[in-house]
N, C-alpha and C positions, 0 to 999 in steps of 0.2 A: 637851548635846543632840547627836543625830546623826542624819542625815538621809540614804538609800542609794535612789537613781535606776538601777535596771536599763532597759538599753534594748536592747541586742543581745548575746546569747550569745557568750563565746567559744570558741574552741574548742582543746581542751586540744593543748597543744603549740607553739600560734603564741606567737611574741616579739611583747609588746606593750609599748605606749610608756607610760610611767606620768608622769603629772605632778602634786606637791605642793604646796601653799603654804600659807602662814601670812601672815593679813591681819589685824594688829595697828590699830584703827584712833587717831588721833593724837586726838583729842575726839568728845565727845560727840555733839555737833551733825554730825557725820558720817554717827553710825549708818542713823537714816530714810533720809536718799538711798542708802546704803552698801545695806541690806536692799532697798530698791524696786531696784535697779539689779541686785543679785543675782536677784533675782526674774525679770528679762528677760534676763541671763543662763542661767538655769536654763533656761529656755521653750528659748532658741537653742540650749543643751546637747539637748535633747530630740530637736531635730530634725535634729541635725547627723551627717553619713553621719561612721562610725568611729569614735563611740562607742560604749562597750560597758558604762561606767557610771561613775557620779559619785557623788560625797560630800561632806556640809558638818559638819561639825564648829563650833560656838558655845559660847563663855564671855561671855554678854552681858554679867554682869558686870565684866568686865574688859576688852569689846569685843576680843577674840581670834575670828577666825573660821581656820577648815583647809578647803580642797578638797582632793580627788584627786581624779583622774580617770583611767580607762584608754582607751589608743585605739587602735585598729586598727593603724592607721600615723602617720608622720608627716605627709603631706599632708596628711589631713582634721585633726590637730592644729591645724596650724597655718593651714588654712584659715578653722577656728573663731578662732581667737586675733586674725586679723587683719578678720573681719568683724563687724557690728554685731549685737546691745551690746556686745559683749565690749571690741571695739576703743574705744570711748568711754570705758568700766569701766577698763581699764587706764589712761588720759590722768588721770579723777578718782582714781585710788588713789593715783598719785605723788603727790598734794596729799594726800588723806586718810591717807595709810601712816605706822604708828607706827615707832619702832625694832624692827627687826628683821625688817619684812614679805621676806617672800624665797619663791623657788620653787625645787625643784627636779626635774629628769626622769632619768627613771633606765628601762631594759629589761628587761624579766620574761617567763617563760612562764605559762600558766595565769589568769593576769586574775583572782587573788583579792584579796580585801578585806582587806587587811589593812593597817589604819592603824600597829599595831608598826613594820613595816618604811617606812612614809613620815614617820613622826617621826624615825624612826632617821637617815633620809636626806636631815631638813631641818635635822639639825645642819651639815650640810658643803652646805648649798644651791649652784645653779649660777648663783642672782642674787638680791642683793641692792635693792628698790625706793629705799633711800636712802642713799647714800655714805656710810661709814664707822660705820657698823650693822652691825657682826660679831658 
């Protein structure tokens, strides 16, 4: 399943900040708080100055979830990242994280959709959530 959150246009030509992850979760008993807590994450994506759009990707089956997300710049990136839910959401995934959850960020012109190139770029991630999960 795949899930696409447009919020703010961009505009062809600007270098935007792309950032990837795969959120493997480690049992089952994860998933519900793992869903509800994306949920108030998604809400905070919505509102948050310098996005430009988001993505979820799920294999319930096998609790595998993807984001992308595209952002303006860096500050509002990481404005987002370090305020609530998000900031809480991070603290519980280091406990929920399967092997392999990892993110990575990468710079692009044009702000397209294109999950190819964020699988491509989650092979060589820029962080691993559990030590020695390569």
């Amino acid at each position: 399943m795949e899930k696409w959150g447009e919020v703010n246009p961009a505009s062809d030509g600007d270098e935007l900040i792309y950032i990837a992850t795969f959120l493997p979760l480690k049992k089952w008993s994860h998933l519900i708080p793992f869903i509800r807590m994306s949920m108030r994450v998604e809400e905070q994506l919505r509102r948050s100055p310098g996005i430009i759009r988001y993505s979820l990707r799920t294999n319930l089956l096998k609790k595998q979830f993807w984001t992308l997300s595209v952002w303006t710049d860096r500050i509002s990136m990481e404005e987002f990242v370090s305020a609530e839910p998000h900031a809480t959401a991070v603290k519980h995934f280091e406990r929920w994280a399967g092997p392999g959850a990892a993110f990575v960020e990468w710079k692009m012109t044009g702000g397209g959709k294109d999950w190819a190139i964020a699988l491509e770029k989650l092979k060589n991630p820029t962080f691993y959530y559990q030590a020695g999960h390569h």
